[in-house]
C-alpha positions as CSV (number, residue, x, y, z in Angstrom):
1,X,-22.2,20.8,-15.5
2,X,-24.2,20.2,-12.8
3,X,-22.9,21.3,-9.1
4,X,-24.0,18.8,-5.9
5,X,-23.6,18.9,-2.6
6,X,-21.5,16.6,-0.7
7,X,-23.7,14.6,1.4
8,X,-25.2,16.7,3.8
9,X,-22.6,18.6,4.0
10,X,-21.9,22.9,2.5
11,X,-19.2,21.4,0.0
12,X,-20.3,21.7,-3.3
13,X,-18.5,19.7,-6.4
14,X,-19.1,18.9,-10.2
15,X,-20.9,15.8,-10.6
16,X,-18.1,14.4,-13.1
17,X,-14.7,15.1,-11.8
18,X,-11.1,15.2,-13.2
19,X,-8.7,12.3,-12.0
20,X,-4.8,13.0,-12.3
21,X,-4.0,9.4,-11.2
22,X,-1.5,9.0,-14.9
23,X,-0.3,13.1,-15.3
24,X,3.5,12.9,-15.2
25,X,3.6,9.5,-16.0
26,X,1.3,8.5,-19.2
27,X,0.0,12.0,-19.8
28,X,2.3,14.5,-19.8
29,X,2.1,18.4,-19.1
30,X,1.2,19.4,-22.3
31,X,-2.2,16.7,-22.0
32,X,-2.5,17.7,-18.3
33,X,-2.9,21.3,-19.6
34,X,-5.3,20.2,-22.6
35,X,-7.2,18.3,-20.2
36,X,-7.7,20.9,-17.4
37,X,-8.6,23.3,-19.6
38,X,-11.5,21.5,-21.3
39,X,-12.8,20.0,-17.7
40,X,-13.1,24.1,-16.5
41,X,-14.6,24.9,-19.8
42,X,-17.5,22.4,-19.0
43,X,-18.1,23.6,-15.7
44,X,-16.2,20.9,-14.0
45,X,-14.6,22.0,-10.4
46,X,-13.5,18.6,-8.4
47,X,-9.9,17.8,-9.4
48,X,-8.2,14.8,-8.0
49,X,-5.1,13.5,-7.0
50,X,-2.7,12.2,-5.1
51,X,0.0,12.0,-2.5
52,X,0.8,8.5,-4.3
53,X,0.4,9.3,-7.7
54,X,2.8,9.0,-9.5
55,X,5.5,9.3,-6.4
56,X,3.7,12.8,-6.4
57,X,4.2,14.2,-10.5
58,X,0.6,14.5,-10.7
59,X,0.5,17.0,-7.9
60,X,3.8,18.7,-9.1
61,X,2.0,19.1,-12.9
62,X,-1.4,20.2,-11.2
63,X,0.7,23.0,-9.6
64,X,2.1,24.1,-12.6
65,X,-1.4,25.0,-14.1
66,X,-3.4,26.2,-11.1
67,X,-3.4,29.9,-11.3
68,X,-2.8,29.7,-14.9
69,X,-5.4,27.4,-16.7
70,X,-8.0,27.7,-13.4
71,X,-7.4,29.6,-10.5
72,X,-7.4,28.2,-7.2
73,X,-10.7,29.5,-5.5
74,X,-12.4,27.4,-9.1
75,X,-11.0,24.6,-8.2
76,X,-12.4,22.1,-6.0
77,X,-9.0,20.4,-4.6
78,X,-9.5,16.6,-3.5
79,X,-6.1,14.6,-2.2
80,X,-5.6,11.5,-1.2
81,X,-3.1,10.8,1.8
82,X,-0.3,8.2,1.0
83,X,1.6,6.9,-0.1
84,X,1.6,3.2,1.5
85,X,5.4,2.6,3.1
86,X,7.9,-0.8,2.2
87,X,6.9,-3.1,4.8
88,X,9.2,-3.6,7.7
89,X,9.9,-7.1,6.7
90,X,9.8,-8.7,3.2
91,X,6.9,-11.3,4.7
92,X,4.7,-9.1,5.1
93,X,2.4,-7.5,2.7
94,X,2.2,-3.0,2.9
95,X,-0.1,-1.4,4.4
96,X,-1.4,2.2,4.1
97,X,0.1,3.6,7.2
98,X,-2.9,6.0,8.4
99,X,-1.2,6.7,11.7
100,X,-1.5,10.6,12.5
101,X,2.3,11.2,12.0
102,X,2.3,9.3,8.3
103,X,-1.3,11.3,7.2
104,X,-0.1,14.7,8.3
105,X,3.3,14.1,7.0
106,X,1.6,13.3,3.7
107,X,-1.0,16.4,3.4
108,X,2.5,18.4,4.0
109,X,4.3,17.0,1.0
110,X,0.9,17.3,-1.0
111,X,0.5,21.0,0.0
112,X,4.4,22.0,-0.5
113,X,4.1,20.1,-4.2
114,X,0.5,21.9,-5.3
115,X,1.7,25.3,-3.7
116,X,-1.6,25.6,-2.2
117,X,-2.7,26.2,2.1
118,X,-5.6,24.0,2.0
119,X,-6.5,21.6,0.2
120,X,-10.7,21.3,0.0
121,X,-11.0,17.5,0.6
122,X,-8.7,15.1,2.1
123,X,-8.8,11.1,2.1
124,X,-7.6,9.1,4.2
125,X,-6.7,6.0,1.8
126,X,-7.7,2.8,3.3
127,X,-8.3,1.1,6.6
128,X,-5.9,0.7,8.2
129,X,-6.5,-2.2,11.3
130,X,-3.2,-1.4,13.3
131,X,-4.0,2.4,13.8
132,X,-7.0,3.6,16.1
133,X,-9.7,5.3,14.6
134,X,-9.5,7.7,17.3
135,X,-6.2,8.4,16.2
136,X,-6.9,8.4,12.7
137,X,-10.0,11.2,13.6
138,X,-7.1,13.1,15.9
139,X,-5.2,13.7,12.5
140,X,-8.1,14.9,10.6
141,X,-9.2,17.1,13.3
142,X,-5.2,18.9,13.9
143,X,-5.9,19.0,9.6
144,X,-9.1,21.2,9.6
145,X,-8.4,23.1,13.0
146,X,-5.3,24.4,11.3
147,X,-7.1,25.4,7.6
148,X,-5.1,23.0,5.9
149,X,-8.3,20.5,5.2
150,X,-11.7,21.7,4.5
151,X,-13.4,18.5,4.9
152,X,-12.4,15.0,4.9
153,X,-13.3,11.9,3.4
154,X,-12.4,7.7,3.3
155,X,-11.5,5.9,0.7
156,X,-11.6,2.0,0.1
157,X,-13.6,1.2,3.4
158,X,-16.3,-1.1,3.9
159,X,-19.8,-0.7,4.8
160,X,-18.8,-1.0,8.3
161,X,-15.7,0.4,8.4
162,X,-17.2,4.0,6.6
163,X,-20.2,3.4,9.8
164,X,-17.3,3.0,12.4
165,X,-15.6,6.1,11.1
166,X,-18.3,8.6,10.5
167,X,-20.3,7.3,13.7
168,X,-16.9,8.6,15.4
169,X,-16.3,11.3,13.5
170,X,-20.0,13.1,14.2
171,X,-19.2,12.7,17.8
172,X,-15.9,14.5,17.7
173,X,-17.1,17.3,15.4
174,X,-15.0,16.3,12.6
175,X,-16.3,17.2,9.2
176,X,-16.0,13.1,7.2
177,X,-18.4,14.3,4.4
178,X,-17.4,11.8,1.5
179,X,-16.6,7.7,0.7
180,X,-14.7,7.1,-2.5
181,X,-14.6,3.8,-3.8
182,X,-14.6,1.8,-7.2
183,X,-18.2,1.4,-8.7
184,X,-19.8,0.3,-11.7
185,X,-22.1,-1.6,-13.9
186,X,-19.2,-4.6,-13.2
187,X,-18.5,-3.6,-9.8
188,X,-21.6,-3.1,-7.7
189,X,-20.3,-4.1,-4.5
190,X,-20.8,-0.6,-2.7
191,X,-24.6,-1.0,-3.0
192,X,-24.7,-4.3,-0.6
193,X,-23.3,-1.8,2.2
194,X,-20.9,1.0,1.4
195,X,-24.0,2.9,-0.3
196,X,-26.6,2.3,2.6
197,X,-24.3,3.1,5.0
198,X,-22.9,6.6,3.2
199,X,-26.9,7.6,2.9
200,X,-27.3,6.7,6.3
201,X,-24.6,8.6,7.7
202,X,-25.1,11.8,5.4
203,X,-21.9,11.3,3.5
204,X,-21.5,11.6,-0.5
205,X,-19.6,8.9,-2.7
206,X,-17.2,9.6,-5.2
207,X,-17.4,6.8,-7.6
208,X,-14.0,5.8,-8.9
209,X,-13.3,3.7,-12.5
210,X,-16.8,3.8,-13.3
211,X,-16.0,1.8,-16.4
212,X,-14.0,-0.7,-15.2
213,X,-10.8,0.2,-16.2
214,X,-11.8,-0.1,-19.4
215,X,-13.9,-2.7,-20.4
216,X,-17.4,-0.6,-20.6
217,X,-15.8,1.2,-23.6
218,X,-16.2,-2.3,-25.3
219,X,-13.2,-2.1,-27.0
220,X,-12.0,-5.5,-25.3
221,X,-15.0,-7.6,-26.8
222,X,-12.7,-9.1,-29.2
223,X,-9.2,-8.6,-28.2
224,X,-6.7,-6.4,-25.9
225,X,-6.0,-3.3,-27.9
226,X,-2.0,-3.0,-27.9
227,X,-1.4,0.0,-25.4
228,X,-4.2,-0.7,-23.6
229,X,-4.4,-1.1,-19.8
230,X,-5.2,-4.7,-20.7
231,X,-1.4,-4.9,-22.6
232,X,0.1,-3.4,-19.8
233,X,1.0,-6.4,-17.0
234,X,1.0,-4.1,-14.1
235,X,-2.1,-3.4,-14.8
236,X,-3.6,-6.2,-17.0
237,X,-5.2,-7.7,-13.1
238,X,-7.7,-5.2,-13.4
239,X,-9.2,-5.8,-16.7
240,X,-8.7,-9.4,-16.8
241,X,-11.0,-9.8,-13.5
242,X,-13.9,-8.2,-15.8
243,X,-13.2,-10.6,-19.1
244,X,-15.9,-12.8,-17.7
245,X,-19.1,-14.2,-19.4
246,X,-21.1,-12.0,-16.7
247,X,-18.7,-9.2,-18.2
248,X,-19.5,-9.8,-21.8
249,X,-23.1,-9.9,-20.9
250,X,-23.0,-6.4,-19.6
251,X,-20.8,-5.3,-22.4
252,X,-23.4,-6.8,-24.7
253,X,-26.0,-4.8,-22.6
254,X,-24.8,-1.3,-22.6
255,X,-23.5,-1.7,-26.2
256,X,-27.5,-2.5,-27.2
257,X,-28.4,0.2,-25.1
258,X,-26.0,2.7,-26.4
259,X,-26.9,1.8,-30.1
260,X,-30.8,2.6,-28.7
261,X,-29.9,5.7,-27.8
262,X,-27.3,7.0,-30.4
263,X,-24.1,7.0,-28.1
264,X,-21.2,5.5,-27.0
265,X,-21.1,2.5,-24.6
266,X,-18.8,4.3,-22.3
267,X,-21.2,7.2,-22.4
268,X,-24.0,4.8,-21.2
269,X,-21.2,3.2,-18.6
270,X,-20.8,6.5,-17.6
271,X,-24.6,8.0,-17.3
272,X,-25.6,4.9,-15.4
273,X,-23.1,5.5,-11.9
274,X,-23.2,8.7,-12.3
275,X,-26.7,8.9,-11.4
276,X,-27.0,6.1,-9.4
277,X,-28.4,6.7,-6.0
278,X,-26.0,8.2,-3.2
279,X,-23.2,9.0,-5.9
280,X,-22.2,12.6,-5.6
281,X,-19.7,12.7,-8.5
282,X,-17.4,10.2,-10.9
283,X,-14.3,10.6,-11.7
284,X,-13.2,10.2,-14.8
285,X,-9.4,10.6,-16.8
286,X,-8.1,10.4,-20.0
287,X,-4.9,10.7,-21.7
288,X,-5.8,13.7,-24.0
289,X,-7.6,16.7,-23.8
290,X,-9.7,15.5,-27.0
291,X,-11.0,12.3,-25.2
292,X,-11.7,14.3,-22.0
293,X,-13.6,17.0,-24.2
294,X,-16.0,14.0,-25.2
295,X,-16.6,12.6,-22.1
296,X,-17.4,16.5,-21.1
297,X,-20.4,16.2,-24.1
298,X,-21.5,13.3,-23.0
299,X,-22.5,14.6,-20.0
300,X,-26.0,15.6,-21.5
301,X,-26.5,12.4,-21.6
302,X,-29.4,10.9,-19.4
303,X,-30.8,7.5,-19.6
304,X,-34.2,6.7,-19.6
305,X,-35.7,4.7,-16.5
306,X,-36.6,1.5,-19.0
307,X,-32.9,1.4,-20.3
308,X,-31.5,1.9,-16.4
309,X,-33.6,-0.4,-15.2
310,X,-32.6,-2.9,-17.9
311,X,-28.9,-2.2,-17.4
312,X,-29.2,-2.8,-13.9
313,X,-30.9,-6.6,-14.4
314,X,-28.4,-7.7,-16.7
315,X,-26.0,-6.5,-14.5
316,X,-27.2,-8.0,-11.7
């Protein structure tokens, strides 16, 4: 698997990487295991999770495999601070608290639950409007002084909020080398700004569901697949915000594309942000180490610059 630098930065990562968002919660040890084992095989090295995910099981479970399936120094370790707090009042909506006492409390718990010093890359979650920037940069920079944080990274910003932030952070010295947010051929929203602004400021993005939760598998084109995310009501919002006729067009695109090139649609999906301009890797999850060890193969997969280009009209 190809390795890419993080922006301009020295970190180096796989360009697919291996999301942990359901392990102890829809995929179990035993999967988590499976699953780490074939993303290694392939060459893979970011691994992602969570603070938040899964009230912290997915870090617990990662813990119990690093230094048995990979060992640490493999491992390209990327966690995201959290998780957001009950709001003070039942009125008002929760926030991701990104003040510097609720991000350092949370890379503590993260580094107590994966056994680990350091972790490689850190994210601070979202923007958070009631908490200086300053203060936020403060927390990152007590983070790497101490060894705990490599290099750091924001996730779910805006174009401007990702300028405001890195513009800071170069002043102060601290190292915000990545943007994470969702992208793909249904959610193209990062290019109007997030993109431009990432390039501009030397950071790398980290695409996240870069098949919409789903629905560039095509296996919603007729109906919602019982045990699907789409069957699920927490998270039905997701896919039903794709079930559009712009959705079905780009379904209908990427499934003639795929049939074109002898593959899957979500191997197309997949290809296309994975080589988009400014993306420096996708993450991608499954719920077995089988369906993880095909996404791995499909990896060869590269699309011709008619068939992108095509993509990237219908999906305009």
């Amino acid at each position: 698997m190809e390795q890419r630098y993080v922006g301009r930065s020295g970190l180096q990562v796989s360009s697919l990487g291996l999301g942990t968002l359901t392990w102890g919660q829809e995929t179990d040890e035993h999967d988590a295991r499976d699953q780490l084992k074939v993303f290694v095989s392939a060459g893979g090295t970011l691994v992602d999770t969570g603070d938040a995910y899964g009230d912290g099981r997915a870090e617990a479970v990662l813990s119990e495999l690093i230094g048995d399936v990979a060992d640490r120094d493999d491992l390209v370790l990327s966690v995201t601070a959290g998780p957001s707090p009950a709001p003070p009042h039942p009125e008002l909506r929760p926030r991701h608290d990104t003040s510097a006492r609720a991000l350092l409390r949370s890379l503590e718990r993260s580094l107590r639950r994966l056994g680990t010093d350091h972790v490689d890359l850190w994210w601070v979650p979202a923007w958070d409007a009631a908490v200086p920037v300053a203060e936020v940069l403060r927390a990152l920079e007590v983070a790497v002084t101490s060894g705990r944080v490599r290099y750091a990274g924001v996730a779910e910003h805006t174009g401007w909020q990702l300028a405001t932030v890195a513009g800071e952070a170069a002043r102060a010295g601290v190292p915000v080398v990545a943007a994470a947010a969702e992208y793909s051929l249904l959610h193209r929203l990062p290019e109007a700004e997030l993109v431009p602004a990432a390039v501009h400021h030397g950071l790398g993005l980290v695409a996240r569901s870069p098949l919409a939760h789903g629905v560039l598998t095509a296996k919603y084109r007729s109906s919602v697949p019982p045990g699907s995310r789409g069957a699920d009501p927490e998270r039905a919002v997701h896919v039903d915000r794709h079930l559009t006729a712009h959705g079905r067009r780009v379904v209908q695109g990427v499934r003639t594309a795929a049939e074109g090139l002898d593959a899957e649609p979500w191997e197309v999906a997949l290809a296309w942000v994975r080589d988009a301009p400014g993306v420096t890797s996708t993450l991608v999850g499954s719920r077995t180490g089988e369906q993880l060890d095909a996404v791995m193969a499909a990896d060869a997969l590269a699309l011709p610059p008619e068939i992108r280009a095509a993509l990237n009209d219908v999906a305009q």
